[in-house]
N, C-alpha and C positions, 0 to 999 in steps of 0.2 A: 560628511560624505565627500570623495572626492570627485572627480567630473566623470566616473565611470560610475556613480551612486545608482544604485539596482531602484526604480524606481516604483514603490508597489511593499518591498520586503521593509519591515517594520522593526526587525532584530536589529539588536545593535550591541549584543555581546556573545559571547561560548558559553558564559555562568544561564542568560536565559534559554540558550540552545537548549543546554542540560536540563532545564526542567520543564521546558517541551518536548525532549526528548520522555524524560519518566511520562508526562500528564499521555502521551502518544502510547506509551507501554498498556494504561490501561484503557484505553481506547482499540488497541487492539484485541484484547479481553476480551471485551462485549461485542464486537462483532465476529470473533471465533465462537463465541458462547453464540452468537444468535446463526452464522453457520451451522454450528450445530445441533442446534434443534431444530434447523430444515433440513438435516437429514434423516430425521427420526420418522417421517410421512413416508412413506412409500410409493410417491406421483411422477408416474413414468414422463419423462418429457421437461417436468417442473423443476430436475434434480440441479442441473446445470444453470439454467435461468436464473435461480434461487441464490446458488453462490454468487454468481457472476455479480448479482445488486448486491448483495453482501458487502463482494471483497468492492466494488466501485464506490459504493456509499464510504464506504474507509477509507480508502485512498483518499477518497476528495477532503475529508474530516481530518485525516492526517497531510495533507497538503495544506488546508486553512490553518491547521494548528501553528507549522512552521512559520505560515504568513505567505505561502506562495501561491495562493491563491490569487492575489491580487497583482503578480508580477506579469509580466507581460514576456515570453521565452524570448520574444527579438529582441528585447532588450541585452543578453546574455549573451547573445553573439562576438563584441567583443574580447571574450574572452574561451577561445579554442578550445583549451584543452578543458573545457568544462563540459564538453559537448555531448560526451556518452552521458552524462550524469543528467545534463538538460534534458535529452532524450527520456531517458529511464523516469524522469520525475513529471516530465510534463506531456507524453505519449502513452503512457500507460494507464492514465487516468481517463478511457474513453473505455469503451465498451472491447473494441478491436484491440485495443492495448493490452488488455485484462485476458481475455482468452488465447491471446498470444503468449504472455507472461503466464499464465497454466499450464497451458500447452508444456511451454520450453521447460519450465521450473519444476512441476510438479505432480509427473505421470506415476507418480506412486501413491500419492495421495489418491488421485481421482481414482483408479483400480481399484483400490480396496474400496473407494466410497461408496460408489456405483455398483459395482458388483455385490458385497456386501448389505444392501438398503435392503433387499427383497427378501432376507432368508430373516424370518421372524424374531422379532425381540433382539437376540445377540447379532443377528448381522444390522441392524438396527443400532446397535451399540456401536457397533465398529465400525458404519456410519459414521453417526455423532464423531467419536473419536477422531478418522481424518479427515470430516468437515473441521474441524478447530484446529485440528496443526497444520491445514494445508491456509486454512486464513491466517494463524500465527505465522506460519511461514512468510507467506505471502505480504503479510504486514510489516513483519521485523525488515526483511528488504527494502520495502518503501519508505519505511520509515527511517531507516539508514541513511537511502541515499538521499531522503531529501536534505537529512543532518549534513552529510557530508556535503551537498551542494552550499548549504548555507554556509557552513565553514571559511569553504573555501570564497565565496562572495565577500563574509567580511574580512578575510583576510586578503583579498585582492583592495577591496575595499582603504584599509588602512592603512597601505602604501602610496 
């Protein structure tokens, strides 16, 4: 590591990136799949709360996978133009971050969710349905950027 060594991140190649990347693919799986079947209850009030730990418990499980759990964001300071991505990976894994990142990302998903839950069995379905591509969504992002932040870490890293 050089004297700017990210102190905390644990990677130390792209080859194991990549297969954090894949192990991440199905870790977003199973929390789409378990979105989804809280949206199949029909509990006014419950609908959002629901997802919210959902998509948080993932994020934080695909933030550990990378290893950045243990990194410390002021550490990352030196290096600027990382800073949207700092942001995006280490601001959105809070409660406020998450319904923000909904909010902005993915008002077609919650529409048909919500509206949908209450009309018997097929809206029920259609639920389920974008409970999971709004978590896949939601997941695939996260877990981009946090790729793309490690990326770029080791490759500041190795100059």
């Amino acid at each position: 590591m050089s004297d700017h060594g990210i102190q905390g991140l644990s990677i130390t190649s792209i080859e194991e990136l990549e297969n954090i990347k894949k192990d991440c693919q199905s870790t977003i799986k199973r929390y789409a799949m378990a979105s989804a079947a809280t949206s199949v209850l029909p509990l006014p009030g419950i609908d959002i709360a629901a997802d919210l730990t959902v998509i948080y418990k993932m994020f934080s499980v695909i933030k550990e996978n990378y290893g950045l759990d243990m990194v410390n964001p002021s550490t990352l300071e030196h290096y600027g133009a990382l800073a949207p991505l700092v942001r995006s990976v280490f601001n959105f894994v809070t409660k406020d971050g998450i319904m923000k990142l909904v909010a902005h990302y993915a008002p077609k998903y919650i529409g048909k969710k919500y509206a949908a839950k209450y009309v018997p069995i097929i809206g029920q379905g259609v639920a389920a349905v974008a409970g999971y591509k709004l978590a896949t969504f939601l997941g695939k992002k996260y877990s981009d950027d946090c790729y793309k932040l490690c990326v770029k870490i080791l490759k500041n890293q190795s100059h």
